[in-house]
C-alpha atoms as a printed R data frame, in Angstrom:
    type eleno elety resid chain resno      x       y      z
1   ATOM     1    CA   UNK     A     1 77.105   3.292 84.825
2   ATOM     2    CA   UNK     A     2 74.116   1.324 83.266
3   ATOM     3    CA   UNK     A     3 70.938   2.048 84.559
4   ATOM     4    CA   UNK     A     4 68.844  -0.928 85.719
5   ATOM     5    CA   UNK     A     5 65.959  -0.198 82.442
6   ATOM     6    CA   UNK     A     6 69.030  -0.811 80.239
7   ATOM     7    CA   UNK     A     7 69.953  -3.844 82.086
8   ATOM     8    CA   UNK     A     8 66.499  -5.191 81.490
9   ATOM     9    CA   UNK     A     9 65.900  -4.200 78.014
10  ATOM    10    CA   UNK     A    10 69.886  -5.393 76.988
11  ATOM    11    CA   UNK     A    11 69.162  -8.712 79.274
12  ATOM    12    CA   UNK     A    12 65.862  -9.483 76.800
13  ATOM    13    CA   UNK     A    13 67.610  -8.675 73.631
14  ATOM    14    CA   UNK     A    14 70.577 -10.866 74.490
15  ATOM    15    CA   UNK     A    15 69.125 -13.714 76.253
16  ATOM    16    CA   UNK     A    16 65.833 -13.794 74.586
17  ATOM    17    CA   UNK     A    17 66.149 -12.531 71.196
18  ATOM    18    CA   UNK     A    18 69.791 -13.298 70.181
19  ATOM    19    CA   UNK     A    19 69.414 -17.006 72.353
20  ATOM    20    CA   UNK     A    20 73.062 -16.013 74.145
21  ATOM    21    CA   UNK     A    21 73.310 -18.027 77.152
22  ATOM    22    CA   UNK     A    22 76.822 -17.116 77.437
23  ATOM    23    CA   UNK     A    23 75.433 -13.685 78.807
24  ATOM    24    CA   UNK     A    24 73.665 -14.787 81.747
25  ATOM    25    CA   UNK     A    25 76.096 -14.140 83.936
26  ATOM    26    CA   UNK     A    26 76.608 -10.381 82.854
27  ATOM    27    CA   UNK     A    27 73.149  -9.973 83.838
28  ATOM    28    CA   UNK     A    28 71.772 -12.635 86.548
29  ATOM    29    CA   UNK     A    29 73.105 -12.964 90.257
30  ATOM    30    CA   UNK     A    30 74.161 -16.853 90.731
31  ATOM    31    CA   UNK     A    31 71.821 -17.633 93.399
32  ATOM    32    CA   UNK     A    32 69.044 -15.850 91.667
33  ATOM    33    CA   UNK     A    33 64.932 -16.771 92.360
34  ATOM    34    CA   UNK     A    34 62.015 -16.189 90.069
35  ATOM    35    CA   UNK     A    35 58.858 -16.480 91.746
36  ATOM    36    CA   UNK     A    36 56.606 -17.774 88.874
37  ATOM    37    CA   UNK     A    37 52.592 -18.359 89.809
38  ATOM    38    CA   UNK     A    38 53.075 -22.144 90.228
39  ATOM    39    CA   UNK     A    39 56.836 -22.430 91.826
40  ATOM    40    CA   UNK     A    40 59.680 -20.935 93.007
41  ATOM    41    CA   UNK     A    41 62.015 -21.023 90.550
42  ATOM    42    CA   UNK     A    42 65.358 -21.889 92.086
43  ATOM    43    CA   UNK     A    43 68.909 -23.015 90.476
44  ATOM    44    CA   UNK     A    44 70.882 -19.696 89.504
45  ATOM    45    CA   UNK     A    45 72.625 -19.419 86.379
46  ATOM    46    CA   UNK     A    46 72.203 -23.119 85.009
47  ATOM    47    CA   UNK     A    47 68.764 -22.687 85.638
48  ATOM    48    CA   UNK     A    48 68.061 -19.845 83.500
49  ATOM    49    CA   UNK     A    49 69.957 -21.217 80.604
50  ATOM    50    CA   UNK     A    50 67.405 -24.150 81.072
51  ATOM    51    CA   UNK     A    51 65.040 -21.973 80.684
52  ATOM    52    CA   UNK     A    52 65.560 -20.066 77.954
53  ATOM    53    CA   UNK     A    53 66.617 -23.167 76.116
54  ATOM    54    CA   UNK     A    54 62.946 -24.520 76.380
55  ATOM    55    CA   UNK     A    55 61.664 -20.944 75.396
56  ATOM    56    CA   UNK     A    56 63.983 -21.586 72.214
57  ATOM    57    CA   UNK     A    57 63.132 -24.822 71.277
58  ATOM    58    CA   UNK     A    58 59.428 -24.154 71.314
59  ATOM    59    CA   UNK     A    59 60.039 -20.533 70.111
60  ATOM    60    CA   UNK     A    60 62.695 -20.389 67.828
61  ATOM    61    CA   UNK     A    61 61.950 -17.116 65.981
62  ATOM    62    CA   UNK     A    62 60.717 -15.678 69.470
63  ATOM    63    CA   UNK     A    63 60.722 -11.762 69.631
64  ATOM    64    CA   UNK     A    64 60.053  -9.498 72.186
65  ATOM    65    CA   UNK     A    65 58.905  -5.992 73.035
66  ATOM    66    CA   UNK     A    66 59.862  -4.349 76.571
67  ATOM    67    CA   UNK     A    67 58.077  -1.399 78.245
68  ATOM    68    CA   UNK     A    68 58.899  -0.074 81.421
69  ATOM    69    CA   UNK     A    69 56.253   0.502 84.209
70  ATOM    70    CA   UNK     A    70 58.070   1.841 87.025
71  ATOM    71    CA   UNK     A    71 61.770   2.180 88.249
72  ATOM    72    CA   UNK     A    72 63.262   2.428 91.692
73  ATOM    73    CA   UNK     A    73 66.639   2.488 93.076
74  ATOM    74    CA   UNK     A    74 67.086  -1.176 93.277
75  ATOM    75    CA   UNK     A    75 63.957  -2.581 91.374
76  ATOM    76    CA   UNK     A    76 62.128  -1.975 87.880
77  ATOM    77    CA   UNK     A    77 58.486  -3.209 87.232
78  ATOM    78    CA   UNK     A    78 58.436  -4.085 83.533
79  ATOM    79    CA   UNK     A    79 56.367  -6.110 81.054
80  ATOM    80    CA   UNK     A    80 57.022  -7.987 77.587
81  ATOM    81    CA   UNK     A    81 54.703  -8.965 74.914
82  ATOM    82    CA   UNK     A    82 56.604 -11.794 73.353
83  ATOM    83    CA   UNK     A    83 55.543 -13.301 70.110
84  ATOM    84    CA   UNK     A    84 56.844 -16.723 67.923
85  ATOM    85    CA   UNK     A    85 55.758 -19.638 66.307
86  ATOM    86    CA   UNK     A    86 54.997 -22.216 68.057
87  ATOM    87    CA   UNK     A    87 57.504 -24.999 66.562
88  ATOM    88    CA   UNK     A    88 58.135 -27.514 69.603
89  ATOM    89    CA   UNK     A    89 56.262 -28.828 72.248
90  ATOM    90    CA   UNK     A    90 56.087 -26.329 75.525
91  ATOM    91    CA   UNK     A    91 55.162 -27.703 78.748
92  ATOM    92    CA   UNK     A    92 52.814 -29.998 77.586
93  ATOM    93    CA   UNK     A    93 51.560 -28.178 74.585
94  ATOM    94    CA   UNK     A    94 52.408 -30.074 71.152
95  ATOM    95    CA   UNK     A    95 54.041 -27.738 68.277
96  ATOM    96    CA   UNK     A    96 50.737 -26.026 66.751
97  ATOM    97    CA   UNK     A    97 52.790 -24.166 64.193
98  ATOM    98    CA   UNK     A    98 50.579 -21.021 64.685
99  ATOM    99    CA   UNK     A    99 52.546 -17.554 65.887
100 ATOM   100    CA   UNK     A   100 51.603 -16.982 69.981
101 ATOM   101    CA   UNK     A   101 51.540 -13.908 70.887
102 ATOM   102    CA   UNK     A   102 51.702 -13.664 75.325
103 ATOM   103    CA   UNK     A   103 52.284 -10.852 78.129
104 ATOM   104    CA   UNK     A   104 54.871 -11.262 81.063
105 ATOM   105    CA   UNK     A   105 54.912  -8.545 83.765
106 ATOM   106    CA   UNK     A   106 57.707  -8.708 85.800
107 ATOM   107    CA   UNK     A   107 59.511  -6.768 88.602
108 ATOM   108    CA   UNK     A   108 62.735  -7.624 89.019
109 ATOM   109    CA   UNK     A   109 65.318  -7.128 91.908
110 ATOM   110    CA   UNK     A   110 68.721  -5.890 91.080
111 ATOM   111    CA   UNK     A   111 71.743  -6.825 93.940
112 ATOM   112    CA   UNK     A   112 75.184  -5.488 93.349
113 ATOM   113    CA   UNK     A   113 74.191  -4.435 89.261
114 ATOM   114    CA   UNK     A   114 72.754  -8.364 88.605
115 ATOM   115    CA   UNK     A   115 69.111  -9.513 88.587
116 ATOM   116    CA   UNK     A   116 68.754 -11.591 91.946
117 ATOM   117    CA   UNK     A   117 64.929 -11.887 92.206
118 ATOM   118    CA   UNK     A   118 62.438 -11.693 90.088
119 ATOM   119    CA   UNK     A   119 58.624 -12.250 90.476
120 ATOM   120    CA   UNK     A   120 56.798 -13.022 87.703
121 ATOM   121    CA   UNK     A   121 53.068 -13.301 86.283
122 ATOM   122    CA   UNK     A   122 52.642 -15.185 82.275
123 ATOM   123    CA   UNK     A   123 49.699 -15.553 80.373
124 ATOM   124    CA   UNK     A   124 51.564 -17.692 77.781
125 ATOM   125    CA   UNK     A   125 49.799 -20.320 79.423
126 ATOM   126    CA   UNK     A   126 46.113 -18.913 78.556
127 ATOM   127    CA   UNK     A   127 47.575 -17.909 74.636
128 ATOM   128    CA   UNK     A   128 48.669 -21.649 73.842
129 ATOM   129    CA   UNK     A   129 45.505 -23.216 75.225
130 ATOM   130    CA   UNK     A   130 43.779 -20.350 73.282
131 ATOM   131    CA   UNK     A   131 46.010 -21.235 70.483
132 ATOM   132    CA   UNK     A   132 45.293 -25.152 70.597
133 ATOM   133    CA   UNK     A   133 41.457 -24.706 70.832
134 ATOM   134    CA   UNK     A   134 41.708 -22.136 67.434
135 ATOM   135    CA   UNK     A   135 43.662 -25.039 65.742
136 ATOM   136    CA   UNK     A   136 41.130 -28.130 66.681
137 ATOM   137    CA   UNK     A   137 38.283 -25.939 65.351
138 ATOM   138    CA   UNK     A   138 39.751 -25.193 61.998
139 ATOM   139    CA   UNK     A   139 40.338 -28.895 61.850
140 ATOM   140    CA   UNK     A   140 36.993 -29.697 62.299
């Protein structure tokens, strides 16, 4: 049986990394919820793909490192330090074409072997504002 620390790291390397969508399934629950800082993030599978479809288009060399912070019997508390160049717009931030490097920490929920909640906390937001202001000053 997979443990749930493989689940996460395999889940990142597929999804993330490798940009399978396909996958989602063998690792989400379809009425899955991420609790971001803003929103509830609600929509299951097709919202996921979503998802990491904007991560790709902004990100398409995105990489990612996982480290595991704590596991229990039916949750793991986990962070990622995620890193790409910025090549499309993300949320309101234009392309800057400069590599952003950002933190998630996460603690996810497992339900019958599948992610079904997650709650997580981003500071990509801070890096690309960070990442804007280093770009207007070298143009200046």
């Amino acid at each position: 049986m997979e443990s749930l620390v493989s689940k996460i790291r395999a889940a990142n390397q597929e999804l993330i990394v490798n940009g399978n969508y396909d996958a989602v399934p063998r690792f989400f629950s379809p009425d899955y919820v991420a609790h971001l800082t803003d929103q509830d993030m609600v929509g299951g599978h097709q919202q996921i793909r979503a998802f990491l479809e904007m991560y790709h288009r902004a990100f398409p060399t995105i990489r990612v490192q996982v480290e595991i912070l704590v596991e229990g019997t039916d949750r793991v508390a986990w962070q990622r330090i995620l890193r790409g160049k910025q090549e499309g717009a993300f949320k309101g931030f234009p392309a800057s074409g400069r590599e952003v490097i950002w933190r998630d920490v996460v603690t996810s929920r497992f339900h019958d072997g599948l992610i079904a909640e997650e709650w997580v906390i981003s500071d990509l937001a801070e890096r690309l504002l960070l990442s804007r202001k280093k770009g207007q000053a070298a143009a200046t």
